[in-house]
C-alpha positions in Angstrom: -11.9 -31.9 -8.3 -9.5 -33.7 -6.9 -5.3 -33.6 -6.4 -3.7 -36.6 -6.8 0.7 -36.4 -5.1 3.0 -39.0 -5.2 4.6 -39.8 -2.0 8.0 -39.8 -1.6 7.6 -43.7 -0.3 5.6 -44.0 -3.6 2.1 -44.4 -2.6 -0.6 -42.1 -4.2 -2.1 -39.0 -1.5 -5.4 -37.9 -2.9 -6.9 -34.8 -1.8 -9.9 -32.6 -3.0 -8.8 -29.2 -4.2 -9.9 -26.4 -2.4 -12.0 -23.5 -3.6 -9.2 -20.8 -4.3 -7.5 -23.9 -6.2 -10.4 -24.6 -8.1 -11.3 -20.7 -8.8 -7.4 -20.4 -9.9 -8.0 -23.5 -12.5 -11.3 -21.5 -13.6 -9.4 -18.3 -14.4 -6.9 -19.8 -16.1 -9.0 -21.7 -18.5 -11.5 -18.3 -19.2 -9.1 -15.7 -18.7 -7.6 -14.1 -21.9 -5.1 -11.7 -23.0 -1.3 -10.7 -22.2 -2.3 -9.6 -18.5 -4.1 -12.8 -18.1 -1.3 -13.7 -14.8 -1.1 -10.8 -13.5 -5.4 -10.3 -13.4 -5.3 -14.3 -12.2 -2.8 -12.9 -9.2 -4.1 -9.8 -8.9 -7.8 -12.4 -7.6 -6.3 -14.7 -6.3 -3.4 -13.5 -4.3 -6.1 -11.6 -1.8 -8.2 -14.3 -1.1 -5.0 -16.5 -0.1 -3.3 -14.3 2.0 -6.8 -13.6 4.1 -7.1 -17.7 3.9 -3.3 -17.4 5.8 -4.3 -14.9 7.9 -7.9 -16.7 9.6 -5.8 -20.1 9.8 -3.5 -19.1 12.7 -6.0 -17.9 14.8 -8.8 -20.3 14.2 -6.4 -23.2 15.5 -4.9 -21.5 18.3 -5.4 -19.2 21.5 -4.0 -16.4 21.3 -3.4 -13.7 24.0 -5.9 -10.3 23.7 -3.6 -7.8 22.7 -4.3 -4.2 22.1 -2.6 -3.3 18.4 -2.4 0.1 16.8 -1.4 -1.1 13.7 -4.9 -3.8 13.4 -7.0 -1.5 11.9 -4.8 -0.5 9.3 -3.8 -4.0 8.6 -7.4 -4.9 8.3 -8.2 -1.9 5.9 -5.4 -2.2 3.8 -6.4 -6.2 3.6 -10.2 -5.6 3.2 -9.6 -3.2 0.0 -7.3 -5.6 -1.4 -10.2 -8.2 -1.0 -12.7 -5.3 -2.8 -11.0 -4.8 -5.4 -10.0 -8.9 -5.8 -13.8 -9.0 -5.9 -14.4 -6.2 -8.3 -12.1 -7.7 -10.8 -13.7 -10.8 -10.3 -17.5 -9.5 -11.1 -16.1 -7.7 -13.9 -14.8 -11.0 -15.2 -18.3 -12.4 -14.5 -20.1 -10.3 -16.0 -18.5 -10.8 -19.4 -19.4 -14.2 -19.9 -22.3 -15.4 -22.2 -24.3 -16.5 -19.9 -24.4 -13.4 -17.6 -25.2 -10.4 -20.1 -28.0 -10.3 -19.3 -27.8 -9.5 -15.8 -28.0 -5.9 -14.8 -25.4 -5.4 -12.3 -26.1 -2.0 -9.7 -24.3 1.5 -10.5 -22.6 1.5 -7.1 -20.4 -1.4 -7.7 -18.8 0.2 -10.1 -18.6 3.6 -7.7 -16.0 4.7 -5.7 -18.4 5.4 -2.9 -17.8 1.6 -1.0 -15.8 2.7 2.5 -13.5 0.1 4.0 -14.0 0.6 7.4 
């Protein structure tokens, strides 16, 4: 759980992996099949961009500004992150361990609004 870099004056930086890095390692190892990147991106490439997104301002002030483009952004970011999630159940829900789990009819609806 943890990511060891050389440095380029040859010393050893060790850092723990972080939680999309660690989900990403997960996926690759359980994920199957001839789509198995493009499912692994099609996770993973959500929850990093909204990771890059909170960073900039959660470490900095930033001047209220009215946008008209925000709430589309945010929709357009939020479904991304539903259906990240969806795929992610799905892949869940087929391991060994978690058949027997009864998962609720409206996650696999249409009828969840991004709002």
């Amino acid at each position: 759980m943890i990511n060891e870099q050389k440095r380029s004056d040859g010393r050893i930086s060790v850092r723990d992996k972080g939680t999309i890095s660690l989900l990403q390692e997960w996926l690759d190892i359980f994920v199957v099949g001839k789509d198995k990147r493009e499912i692994i991106n099609a996770i993973i490439g959500p929850m990093r961009r909204i990771r890059k997104l909170r960073q900039q301002p959660a470490h900095s002030f930033l001047k209220n500004e009215f946008s008209h483009d925000f709430h589309a952004k945010r929709r357009e970011v939020l479904t991304e992150v539903l259906e990240a999630l969806a795929l992610l159940r799905t892949i869940l829900s087929r391991h060994r361990r978690a058949r027997h789990i009864n998962v609720p009819a409206w996650l696999d609806s249409s009828n969840i609004h991004v709002f």
